[in-house]
C-alpha positions in Angstrom: 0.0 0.0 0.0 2.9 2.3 0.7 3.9 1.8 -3.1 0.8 2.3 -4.6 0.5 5.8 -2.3 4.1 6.6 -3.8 3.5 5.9 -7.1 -0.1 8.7 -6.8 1.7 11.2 -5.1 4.3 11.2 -8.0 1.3 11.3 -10.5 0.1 13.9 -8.4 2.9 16.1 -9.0 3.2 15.3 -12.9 -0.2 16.4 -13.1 0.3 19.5 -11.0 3.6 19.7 -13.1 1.6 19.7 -16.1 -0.4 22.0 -15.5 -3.3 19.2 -16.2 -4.2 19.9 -12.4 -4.1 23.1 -10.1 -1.7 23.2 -7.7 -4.3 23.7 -5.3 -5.3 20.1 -5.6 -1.7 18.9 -4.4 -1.8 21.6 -1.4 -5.3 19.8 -0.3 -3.9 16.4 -0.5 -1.0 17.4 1.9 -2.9 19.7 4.3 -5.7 16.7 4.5 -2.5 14.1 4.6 -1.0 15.7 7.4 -4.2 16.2 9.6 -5.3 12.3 9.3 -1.8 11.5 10.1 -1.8 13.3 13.3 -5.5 12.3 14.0 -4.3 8.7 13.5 -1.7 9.5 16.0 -4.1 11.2 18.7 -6.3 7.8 18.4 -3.4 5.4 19.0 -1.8 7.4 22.0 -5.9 7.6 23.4 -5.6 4.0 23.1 -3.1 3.6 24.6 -3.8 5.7 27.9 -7.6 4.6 27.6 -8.6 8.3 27.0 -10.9 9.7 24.4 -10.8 8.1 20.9 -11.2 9.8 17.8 -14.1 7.8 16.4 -13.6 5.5 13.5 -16.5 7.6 11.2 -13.7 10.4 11.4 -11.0 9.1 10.5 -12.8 7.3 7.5 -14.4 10.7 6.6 -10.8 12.4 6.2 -9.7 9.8 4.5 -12.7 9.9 2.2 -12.2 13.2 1.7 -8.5 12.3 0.5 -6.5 12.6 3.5 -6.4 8.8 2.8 -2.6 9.2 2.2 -1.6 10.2 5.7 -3.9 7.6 7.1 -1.5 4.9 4.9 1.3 6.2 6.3 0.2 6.4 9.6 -1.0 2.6 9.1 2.3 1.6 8.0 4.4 3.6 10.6 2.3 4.1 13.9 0.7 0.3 13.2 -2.2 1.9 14.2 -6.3 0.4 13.1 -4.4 -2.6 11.0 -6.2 -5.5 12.3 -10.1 -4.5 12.3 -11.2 -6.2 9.0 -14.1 -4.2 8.7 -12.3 -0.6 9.2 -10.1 -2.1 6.2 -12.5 -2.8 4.0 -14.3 1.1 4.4 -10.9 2.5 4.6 -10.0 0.8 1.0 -13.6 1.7 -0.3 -13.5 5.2 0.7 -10.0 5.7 -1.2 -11.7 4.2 -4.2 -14.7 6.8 -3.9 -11.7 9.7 -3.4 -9.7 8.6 -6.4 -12.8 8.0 -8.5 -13.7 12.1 -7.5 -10.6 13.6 -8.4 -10.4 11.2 -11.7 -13.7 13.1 -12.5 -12.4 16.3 -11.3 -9.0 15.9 -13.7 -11.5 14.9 -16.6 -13.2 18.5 -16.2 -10.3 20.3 -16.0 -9.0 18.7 -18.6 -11.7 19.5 -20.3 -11.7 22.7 -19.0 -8.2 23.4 -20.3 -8.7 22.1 -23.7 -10.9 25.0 -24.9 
């Protein structure tokens, strides 16, 4: 999974580099990235100290909303909501609803630029 998040954030930048996306789009992907990351983080240390947990709806929502990659990372790195089956399956749906989103916002500006 970390390969697969590598391999969009370099097509991220080509397209940004291209000019076939506005930069904007990479600035959201980093800001939202960064936030999941940390909110990951938050959950794991609540877990650990049995305090207040950031509630699994949330996390799934910024990663739907494509702060997915921070949430891979933070998979990967804090081993943090890797064993629940079910969070797995909405967490790889709701990157699949992200990607198809920005696919149909790169076909509109795509479109957009070609006129």
């Amino acid at each position: 999974m970390i390969l697969f998040t590598l391999l969009f954030t370099l097509a991220l930048l080509a397209l940004v580099w291209t000019k076939l996306l506005p930069s904007a789009v990479l600035v959201y992907y980093v800001i939202l990235g960064l936030i999941t990351f940390f909110m990951y983080k938050k959950d794991k240390n609540a877990s650990l100290s049995n305090s207040w947990r950031v509630s699994e709806k949330t996390l799934h929502l910024l990663s739907l909303l494509g702060g997915w990659i921070g949430a891979v990372i933070a998979q990967k790195y804090i081993r943090h909501k890797t064993q629940k089956r079910v969070f797995k399956i909405i967490f790889f749906i709701t990157i699949f609803i992200n990607l198809t989103l920005l696919a149909v916002l790169l076909a509109y500006t795509s479109s957009y630029i070609d006129r």
